[in-house]
N, C-alpha and C positions, 0 to 999 in steps of 0.2 A: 842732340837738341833739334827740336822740329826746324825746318827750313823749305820752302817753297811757296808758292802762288795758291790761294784758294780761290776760287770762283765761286760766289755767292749769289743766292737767288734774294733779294734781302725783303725782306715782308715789309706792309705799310706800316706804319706807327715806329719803326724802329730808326734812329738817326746813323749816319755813317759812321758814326763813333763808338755810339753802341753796340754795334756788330764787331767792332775789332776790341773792347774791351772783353765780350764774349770769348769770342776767340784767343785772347790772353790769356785767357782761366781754363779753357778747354787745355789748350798745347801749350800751357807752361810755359810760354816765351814771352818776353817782358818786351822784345824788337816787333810792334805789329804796324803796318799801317796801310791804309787804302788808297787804290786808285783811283782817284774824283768823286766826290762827294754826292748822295745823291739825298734830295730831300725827304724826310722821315714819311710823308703822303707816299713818294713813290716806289715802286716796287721794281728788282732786276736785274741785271748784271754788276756786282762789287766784287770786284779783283781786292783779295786782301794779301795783301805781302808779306812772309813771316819769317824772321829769325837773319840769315846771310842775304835771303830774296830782298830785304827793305831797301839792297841796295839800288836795287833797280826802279825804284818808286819814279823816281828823277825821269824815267823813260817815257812816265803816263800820261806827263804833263802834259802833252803834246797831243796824246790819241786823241781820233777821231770816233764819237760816240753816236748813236743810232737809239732812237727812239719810237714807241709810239705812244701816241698820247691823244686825246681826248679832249676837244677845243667845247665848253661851253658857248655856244651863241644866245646873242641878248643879253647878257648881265656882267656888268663891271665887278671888283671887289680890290679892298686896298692892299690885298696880299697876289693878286695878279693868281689867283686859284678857290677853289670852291670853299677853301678852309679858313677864308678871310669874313668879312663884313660886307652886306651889298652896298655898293655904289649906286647903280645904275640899271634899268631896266627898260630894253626896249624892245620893241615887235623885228622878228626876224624878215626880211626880204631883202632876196637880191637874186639875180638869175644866174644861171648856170656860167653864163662869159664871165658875169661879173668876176664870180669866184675866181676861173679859171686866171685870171687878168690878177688876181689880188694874189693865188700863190704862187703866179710865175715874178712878181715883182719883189720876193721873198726868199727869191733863187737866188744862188753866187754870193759875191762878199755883197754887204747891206752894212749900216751901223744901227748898234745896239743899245741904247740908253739901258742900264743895269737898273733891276726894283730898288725898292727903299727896301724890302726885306728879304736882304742877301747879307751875307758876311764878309762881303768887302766892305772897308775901311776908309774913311774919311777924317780928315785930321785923329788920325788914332781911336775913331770910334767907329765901332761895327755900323754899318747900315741899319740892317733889324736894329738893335738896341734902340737908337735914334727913331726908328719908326714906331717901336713900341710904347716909344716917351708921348708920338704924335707928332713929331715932327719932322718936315722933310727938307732935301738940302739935294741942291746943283750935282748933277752927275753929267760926266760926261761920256758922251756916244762912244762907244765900245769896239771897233772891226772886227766883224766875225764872218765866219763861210756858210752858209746853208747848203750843203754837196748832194742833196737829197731833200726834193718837199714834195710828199706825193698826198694826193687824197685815198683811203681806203675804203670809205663808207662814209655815206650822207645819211643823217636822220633827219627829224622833223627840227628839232633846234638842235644839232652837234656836228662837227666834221671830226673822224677819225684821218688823224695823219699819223705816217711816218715820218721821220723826222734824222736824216747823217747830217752832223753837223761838226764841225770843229772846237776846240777846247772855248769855254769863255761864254757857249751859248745858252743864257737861259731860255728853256723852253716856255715856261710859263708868261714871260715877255712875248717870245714868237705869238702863242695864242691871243695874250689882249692887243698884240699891232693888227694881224690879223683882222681879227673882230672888229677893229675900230675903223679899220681900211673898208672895212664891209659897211659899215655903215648904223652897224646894231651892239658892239662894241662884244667883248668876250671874255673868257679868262679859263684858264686848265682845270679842266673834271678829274684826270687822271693819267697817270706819267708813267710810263714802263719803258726801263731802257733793257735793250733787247741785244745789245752786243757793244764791248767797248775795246777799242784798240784789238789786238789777238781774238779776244773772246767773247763769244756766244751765248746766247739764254741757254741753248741745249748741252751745252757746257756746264753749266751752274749745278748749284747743289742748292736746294733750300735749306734755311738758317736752320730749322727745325730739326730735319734730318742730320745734320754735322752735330748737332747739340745731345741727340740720340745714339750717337754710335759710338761703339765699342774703341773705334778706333780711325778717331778724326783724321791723324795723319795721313792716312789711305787717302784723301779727297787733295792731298799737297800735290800742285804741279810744278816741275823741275823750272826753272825759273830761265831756260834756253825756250822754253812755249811762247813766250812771251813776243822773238823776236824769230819763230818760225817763217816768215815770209823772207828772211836774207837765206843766199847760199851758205852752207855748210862747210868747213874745209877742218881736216884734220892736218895738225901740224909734228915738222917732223921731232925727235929729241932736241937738236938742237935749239931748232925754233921753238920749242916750248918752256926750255930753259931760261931762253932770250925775251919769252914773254913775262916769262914768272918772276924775272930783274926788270919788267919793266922797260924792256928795249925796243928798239925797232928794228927790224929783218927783212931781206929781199924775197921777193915772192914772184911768182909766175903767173899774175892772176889781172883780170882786167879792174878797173880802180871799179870802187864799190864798198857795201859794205855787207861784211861777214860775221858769221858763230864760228868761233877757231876752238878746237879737239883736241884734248889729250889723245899718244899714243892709246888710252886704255878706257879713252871715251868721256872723261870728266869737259864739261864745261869752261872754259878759259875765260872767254873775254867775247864783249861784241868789238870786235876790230874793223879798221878802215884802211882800204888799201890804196895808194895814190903813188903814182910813179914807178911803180914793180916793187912799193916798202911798205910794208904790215905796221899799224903802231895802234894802239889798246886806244879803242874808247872808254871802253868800261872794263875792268877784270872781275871776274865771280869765281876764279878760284879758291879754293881754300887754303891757307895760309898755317 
């Protein structure tokens, strides 16, 4: 049965969901699911999890996602992006400091008021849903990181950012605060996330291309890519024994956290080491 990570390039007009019901029908597995959602406008990096790999979904929650995306300057909309309704229209100025002054005050942690059309949940109703009746309701400001806000290009009305930011940040928020700190108010042209957690755009594989081939499983990453950046350690018989019950074991190692090895190179577990004793964060062996 299929089992690993695919990395998706995901085109505009498709929702995060859509691509992994794709992907169900493609690789026969009924276990799909993806790593942070991105909205159906934009386009880029969807880690989709399949089959043993779902287990690690749990890990995504967390990552840290990188963006660029395309700030309209001058015009509001009540969707906080170009696919909404206009609010608002007004003449672009402001000088060079200004700006610089407005994305450094958008650096580090900031709080984040969440749109009306998001799919978090208010007394058990979706936001969107509620926005799409017309109606809005009390949110409250968010903490989030901005670990990265750079400009990449000015036009006559747009700022080109890139955008590292921490779980929980809507970008389309970032642009209309932005905009409105400027003075002429804003909202998102266009959103491409460019690497999320482990992975890369130059990574990805377009929806199109996995849809086309002979043989989709080829494009599955072993579900240890995920947590490439920890050391490696191969553990001994015993010790793999003592993982595979689930135990914990003495080890030689400084506290941290590790990819722990079968003798024969299978994937164990992401472990943590604390006091010179190994004990499973996660296990991904097979059972």
């Amino acid at each position: 049965m299929a089992s690993g990570i695919v990395i998706i390039d995901k085109p505009s007009g498709w929702t995060s969901m859509d691509v992994c019901a794709k992907i169900r029908g493609i690789l026969k597995e009924k276990r799909v699911g993806h790593g942070g959602t991105l909205d159906p406008m934009a386009t880029g990096v969807l880690p989709v999890f399949v089959g043993q790999a779902t287990r690690a979904v749990e890990f995504f929650e967390h990552a840290e996602k990188t963006y660029e995306t395309v700030l309209r300057l001058g015009i509001t909309t009540d969707t906080e992006d170009m696919t909404g309704t206009v609010l608002t229209e007004e003449n672009v100025s402001f000088t060079e400091e200004q700006l610089q002054e407005t994305l450094e005050a958008f650096r580090g942690e900031i709080l984040q008021v969440p749109p009306m059309y998001s799919a978090l949940k208010v007394n058990g109703q979706k936001l969107c849903d509620l926005a799409r009746k017309g109606k809005t309701v009390a949110r409250q400001p968010r903490p989030i990181t901005i670990h990265e806000l750079t400009l990449v290009e000015r036009g006559e009305n747009t700022l080109r950012l890139r955008v590292r930011c921490s779980k929980g940040t809507y970008i389309r928020t970032l642009c209309k605060d932005i905009g409105e700190k400027l003075g002429c108010g804003g909202c998102m042209e266009s959103l491409r996330r460019v690497a999320a957690g482990e992975y890369t755009i130059d990574e990805a594989v377009p929806l199109q291309t996995l849809l086309e081939t002979e043989r989709p499983e080829d494009y599955l990453r072993t579900v240890d890519t995920m947590f490439r950046n920890y050391p490696a350690v191969t553990l001994t018989a015993n010790q793999e024994t003592r993982c595979r019950n689930g135990n914990a074991f003495s080890v030689s190692l400084v506290p941290g956290t590790y990819r722990a090895y079968s003798q024969g190179g299978e994937f164990l577990m992401l472990a943590k080491v604390d006091g010179g004793v190994m004990s499973t964060i996660k296990s991904f062996f097979q059972v």
